[in-house]
C-alpha positions in Angstrom: 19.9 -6.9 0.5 19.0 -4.6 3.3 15.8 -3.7 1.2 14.9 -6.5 -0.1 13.8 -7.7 4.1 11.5 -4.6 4.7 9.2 -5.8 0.9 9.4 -9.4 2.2 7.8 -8.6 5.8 5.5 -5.9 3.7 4.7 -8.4 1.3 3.6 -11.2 4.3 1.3 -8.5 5.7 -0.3 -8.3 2.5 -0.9 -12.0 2.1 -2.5 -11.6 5.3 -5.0 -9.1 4.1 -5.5 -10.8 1.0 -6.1 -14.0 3.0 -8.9 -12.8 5.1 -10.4 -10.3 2.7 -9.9 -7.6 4.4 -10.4 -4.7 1.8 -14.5 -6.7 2.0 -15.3 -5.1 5.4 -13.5 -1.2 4.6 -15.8 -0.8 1.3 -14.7 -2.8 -1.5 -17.0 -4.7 -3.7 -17.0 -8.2 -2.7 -17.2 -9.7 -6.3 -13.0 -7.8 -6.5 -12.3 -6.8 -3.1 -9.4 -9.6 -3.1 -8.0 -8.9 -6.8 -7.9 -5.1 -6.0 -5.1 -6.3 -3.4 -3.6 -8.6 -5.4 -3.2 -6.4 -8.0 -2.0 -3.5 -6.2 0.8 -4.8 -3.7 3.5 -6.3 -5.7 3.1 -2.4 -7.6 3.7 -1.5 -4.5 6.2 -3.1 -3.3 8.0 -2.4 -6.3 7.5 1.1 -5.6 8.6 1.2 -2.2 11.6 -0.7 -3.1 12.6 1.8 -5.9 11.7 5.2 -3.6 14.1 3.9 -1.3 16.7 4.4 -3.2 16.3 7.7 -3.2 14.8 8.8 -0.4 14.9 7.5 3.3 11.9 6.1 4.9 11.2 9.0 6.9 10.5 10.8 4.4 8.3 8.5 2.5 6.2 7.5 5.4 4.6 10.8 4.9 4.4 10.5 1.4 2.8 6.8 1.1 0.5 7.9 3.9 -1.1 10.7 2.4 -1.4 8.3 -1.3 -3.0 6.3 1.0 -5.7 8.1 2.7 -6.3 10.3 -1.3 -6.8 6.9 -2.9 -9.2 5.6 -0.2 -11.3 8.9 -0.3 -11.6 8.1 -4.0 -12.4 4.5 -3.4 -14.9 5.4 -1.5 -16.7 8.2 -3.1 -16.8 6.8 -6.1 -18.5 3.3 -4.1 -21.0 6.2 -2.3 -21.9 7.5 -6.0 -21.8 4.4 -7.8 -24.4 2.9 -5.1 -26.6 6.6 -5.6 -26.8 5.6 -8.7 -28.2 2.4 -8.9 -25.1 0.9 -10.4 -26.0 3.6 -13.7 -22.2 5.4 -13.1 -19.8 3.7 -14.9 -17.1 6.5 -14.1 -17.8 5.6 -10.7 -17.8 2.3 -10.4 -14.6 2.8 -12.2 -13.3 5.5 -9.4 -14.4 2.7 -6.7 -12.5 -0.1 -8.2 -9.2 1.5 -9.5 -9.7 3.6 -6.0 -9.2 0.2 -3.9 -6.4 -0.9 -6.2 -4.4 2.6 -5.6 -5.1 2.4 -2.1 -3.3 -0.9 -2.5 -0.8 0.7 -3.8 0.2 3.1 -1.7 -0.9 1.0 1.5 1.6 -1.7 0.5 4.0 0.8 0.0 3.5 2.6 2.9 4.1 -0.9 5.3 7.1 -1.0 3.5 8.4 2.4 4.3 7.6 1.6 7.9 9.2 -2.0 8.4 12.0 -0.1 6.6 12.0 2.7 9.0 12.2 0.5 12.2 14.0 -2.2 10.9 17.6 -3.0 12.8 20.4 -1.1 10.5 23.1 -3.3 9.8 25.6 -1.1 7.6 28.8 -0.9 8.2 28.5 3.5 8.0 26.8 3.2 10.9 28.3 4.8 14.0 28.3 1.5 16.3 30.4 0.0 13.3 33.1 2.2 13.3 33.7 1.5 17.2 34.1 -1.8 17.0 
C-alpha cells in the first residue's frame, strides 16, 4: 500500500501536465505533444512502482533524473534536425517523438521516486515504532 500513494500523487501531477499541455511549450509537436504524455506516464509509473522494490528512492532519484534529462536531449535534437530538414528526416522526427514519450517516461518516474522519497514513513520497522 505504502507505494501504491507516491504513483497516485505522481500520477495527479501528470494529469496536470497532460491537462494544460505542457510538453507544447518545452518542444513537443503540437499535433502529439499530449499523447506523448499520455503514453509515457502510466509506463512510468509502472516503472517507478516496480524499481521500488528494489531499490530505495534515494537511489533512484538519481537514476530517473539523469533518464530524464538523456531522453529530453534526444527529444530535442532530433525536433532541431527534423525542423533543419524541412520535415525530410524521418529518423528524426522519429527521435523527436519517441524522445518526448521517454522523457515521459522517466519524468513520471522520476516524480514518483520523489513523492516517495519525502513521503511520511509509516512502517512499523521504523525506529519511532519500536518506542511506542
Amino acid at each position: 500500500m505504502r507505494h501504491l500513494i507516491p504513483a497516485l500523487a505522481a500520477a495527479l501531477l501528470m494529469a496536470v501536465f497532460i491537462a494544460f499541455d505542457l510538453a507544447r511549450p518545452l518542444g513537443a509537436h503540437p499535433w502529439w505533444s499530449q499523447q506523448t504524455l499520455l503514453i509515457g506516464a502510466p509506463i512510468g509509473l509502472i516503472l517507478a512502482s516496480l524499481a521500488r522494490l528494489k531499490l530505495q528512492p534515494v537511489a533512484q532519484i538519481p537514476a530517473f533524473g539523469a533518464a530524464t534529462l538523456l531522453a529530453f536531449a534526444a527529444a530535442k535534437y532530433g525536433q532541431l534536425q527534423f525542423a533543419a530538414s524541412y520535415a525530410e528526416n524521418q529518423l528524426a522526427g522519429q527521435a523527436w517523438y519517441f524522445g518526448w514519450i521517454f522523457t515521459a517516461i522517466s519524468g513520471a518516474a522520476l516524480l514518483t521516486a520523489i513523492i516517495d522519497c519525502f513521503a511520511p514513513q509509516s512502517d512499523s520497522k521504523s525506529p519511532a515504532a519500536k518506542t511506542r
